[in-house]
C-alpha positions in Angstrom: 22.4 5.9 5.2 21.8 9.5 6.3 22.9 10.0 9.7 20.3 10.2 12.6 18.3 13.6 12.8 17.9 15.4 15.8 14.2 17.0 16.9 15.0 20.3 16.0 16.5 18.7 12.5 13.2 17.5 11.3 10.2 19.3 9.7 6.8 18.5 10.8 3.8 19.7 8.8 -0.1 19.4 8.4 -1.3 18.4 4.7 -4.6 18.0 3.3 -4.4 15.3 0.0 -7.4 15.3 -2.4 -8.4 11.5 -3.1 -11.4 12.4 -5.6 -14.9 12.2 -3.4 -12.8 13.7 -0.6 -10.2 15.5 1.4 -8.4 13.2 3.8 -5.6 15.1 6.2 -2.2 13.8 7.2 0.4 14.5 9.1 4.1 14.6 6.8 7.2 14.3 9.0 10.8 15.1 6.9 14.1 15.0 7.7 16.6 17.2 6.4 17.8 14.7 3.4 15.4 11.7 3.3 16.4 8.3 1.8 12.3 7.3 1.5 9.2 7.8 2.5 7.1 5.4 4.5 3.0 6.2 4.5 1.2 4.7 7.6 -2.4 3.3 6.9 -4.2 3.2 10.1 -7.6 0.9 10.5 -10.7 -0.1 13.2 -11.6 2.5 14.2 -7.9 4.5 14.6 -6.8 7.6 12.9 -3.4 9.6 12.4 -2.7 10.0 16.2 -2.3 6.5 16.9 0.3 6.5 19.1 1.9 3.0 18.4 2.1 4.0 14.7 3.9 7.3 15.9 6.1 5.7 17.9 7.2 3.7 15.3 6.6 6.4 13.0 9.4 8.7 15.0 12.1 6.2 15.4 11.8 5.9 11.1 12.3 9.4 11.2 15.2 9.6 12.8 16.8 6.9 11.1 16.5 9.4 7.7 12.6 8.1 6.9 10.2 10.9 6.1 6.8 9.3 7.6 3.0 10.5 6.1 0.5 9.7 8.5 -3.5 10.1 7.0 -7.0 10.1 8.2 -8.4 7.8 5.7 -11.4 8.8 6.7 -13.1 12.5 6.4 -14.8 13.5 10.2 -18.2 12.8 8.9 -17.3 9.4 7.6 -15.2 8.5 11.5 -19.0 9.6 13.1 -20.8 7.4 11.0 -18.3 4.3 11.6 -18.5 5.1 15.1 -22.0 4.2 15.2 -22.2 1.4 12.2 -18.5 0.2 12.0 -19.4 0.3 7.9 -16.4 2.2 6.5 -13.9 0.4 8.2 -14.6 -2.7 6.6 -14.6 -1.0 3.2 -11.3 -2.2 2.1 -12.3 -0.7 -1.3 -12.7 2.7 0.1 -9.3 2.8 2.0 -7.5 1.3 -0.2 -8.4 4.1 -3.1 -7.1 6.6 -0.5 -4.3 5.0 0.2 -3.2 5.1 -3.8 -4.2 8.9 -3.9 -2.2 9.3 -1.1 0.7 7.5 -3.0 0.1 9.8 -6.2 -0.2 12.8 -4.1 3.3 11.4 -2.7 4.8 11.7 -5.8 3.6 15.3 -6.8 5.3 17.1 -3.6 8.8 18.5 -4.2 10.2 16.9 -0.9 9.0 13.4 -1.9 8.9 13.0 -5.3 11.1 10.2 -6.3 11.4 8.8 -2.7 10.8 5.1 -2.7 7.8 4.8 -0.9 7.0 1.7 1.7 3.8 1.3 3.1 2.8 0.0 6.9 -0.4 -0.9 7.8 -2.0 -1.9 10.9 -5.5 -3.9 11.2 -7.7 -3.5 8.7 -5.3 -0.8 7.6 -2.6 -3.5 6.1 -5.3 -5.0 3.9 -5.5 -1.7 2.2 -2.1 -1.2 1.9 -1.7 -4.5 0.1 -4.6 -3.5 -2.4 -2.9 -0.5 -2.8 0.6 -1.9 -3.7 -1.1 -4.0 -6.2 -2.6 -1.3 -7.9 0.5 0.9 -7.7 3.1 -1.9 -7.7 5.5 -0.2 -9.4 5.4 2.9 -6.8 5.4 1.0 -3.8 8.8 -0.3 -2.7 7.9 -2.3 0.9 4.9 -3.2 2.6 4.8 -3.8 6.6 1.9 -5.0 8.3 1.4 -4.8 12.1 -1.4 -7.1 13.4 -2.8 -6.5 10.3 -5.9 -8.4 8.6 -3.5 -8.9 5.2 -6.3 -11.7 4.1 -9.3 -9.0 3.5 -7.0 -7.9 0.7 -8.7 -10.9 -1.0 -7.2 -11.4 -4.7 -5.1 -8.5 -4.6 -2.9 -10.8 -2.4 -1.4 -12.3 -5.5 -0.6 -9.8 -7.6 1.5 -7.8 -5.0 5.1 -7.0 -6.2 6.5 -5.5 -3.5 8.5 -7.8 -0.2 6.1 -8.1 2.3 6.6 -8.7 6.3 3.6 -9.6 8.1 4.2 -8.9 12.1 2.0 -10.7 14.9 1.7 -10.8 18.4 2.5 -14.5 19.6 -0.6 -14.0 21.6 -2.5 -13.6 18.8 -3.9 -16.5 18.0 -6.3 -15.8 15.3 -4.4 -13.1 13.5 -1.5 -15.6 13.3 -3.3 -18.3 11.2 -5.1 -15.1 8.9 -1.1 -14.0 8.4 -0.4 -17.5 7.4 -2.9 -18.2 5.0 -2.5 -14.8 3.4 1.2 -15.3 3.2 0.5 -18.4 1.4 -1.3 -16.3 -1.5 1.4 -14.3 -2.2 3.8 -14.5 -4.8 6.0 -11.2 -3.5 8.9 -12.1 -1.3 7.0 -12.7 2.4 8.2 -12.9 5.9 6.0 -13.4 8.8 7.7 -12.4 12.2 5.8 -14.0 15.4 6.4 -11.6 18.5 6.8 -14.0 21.1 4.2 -12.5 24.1 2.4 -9.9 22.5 -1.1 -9.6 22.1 -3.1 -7.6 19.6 -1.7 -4.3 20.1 1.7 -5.1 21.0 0.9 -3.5 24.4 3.4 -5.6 26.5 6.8 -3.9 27.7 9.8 -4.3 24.9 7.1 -6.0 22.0 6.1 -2.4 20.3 10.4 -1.9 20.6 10.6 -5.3 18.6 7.8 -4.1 16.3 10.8 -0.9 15.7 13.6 -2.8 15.1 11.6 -5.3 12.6 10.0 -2.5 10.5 13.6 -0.8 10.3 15.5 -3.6 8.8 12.8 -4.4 6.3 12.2 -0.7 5.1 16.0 -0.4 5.2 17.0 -3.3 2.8 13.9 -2.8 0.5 13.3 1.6 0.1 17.5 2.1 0.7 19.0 -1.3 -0.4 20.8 -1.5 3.2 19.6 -1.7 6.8 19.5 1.8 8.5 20.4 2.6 12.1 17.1 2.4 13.9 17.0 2.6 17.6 14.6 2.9 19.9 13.1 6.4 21.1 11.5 7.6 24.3 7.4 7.2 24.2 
């Protein structure tokens, strides 16, 4: 495992990924040798700049992780579903982005070749899953984070890749969706139950857990070994 990067080590950079119908932008985050590459899909109603992703996002990084966040909506598309809520529901929608975004992935110089894991939070995990059904044999490691895993629908069982569903213990609801997904899938499933945490894993030390769960699991699946992932300064 690549040692741990410093700030001034890692190379931050705007990208703008066709997906067919539409530009979506991202934000690509690389480290100076990276072992893989893990693309964040973000849901209702949030966008590249979640700061909970990005927090997890930047202790990835400095474990030897490059990190892709995307918009998968365009600006005109984020107005409308401000008003009518329509497009984050459209698991069909995100879900194409998020495969574009894995093709475009494997075009770039710096990233083709990475094994590439996927993390999705709310509605955002659903599409993931779709996505690493459709691409199965791109996508390495799925983590979802409060995620809505059963709007994946049937795509639930024909995803490949180990899967670790994370939940607030608080979160009732979410927990028993995470359940009955799990119990669709055939790919190797975990569900981790944050004891105290609500939705958002808000709560002091839970979005820290959230860190040290998404590490080991894109460690042993993209790298074949845990890396060193430590918590970082919000």
């Amino acid at each position: 495992m690549p040692g741990r990067e410093s700030l001034s080590e890692v190379r931050q950079r705007s990208v703008r990924i066709p997906t067919g119908a539409a530009d979506i932008d991202g934000d690509l985050t690389l480290p100076t040798d990276p072992a893989g590459v893990v693309l964040f899909a973000h849901g209702s109603g949030s966008g590249r700049h979640s700061p909970r992703n990005r927090y997890v996002a930047r202790a990835l990084c400095e474990a030897g992780l490059a990190t892709l966040h995307v918009d998968l909506l365009t600006e005109a598309e984020e107005r409308v579903d401000a008003l009518t809520r329509e497009h984050r529901f459209d698991i069909g929608l995100l879900a194409a982005r998020v495969c574009a975004t894995i093709g475009w992935l494997g075009e770039q110089a710096r990233t083709e070749g990475l094994p590439v894991g996927l993390f999705g939070a709310s509605t955002g995990a659903a599409a993931a899953l779709v996505a690493a059904a459709e691409r199965n044999r791109a996508v390495a490691a799925v983590v979802s984070r409060g995620g809505r895993p059963d709007l994946a629908g049937p795509a639930l069982g024909a995803v490949l890749a180990p899967t670790l569903l994370i939940v607030g213990g608080l979160d009732d609801v979410v927990i028993r969706l995470n359940r009955e997904a799990m119990g669709r899938m055939e790919a190797e499933t975990a569900l981790e139950v944050v004891p105290g945490a609500t939705h958002l894993f808000e709560e002091p030390g839970k979005l820290e857990r959230v860190v040290e769960l998404a590490g080991d699991w894109f460690g042993t699946h993209l790298q074949g070994r845990k890396p060193e992932v430590k918590n970082v300064p919000r």
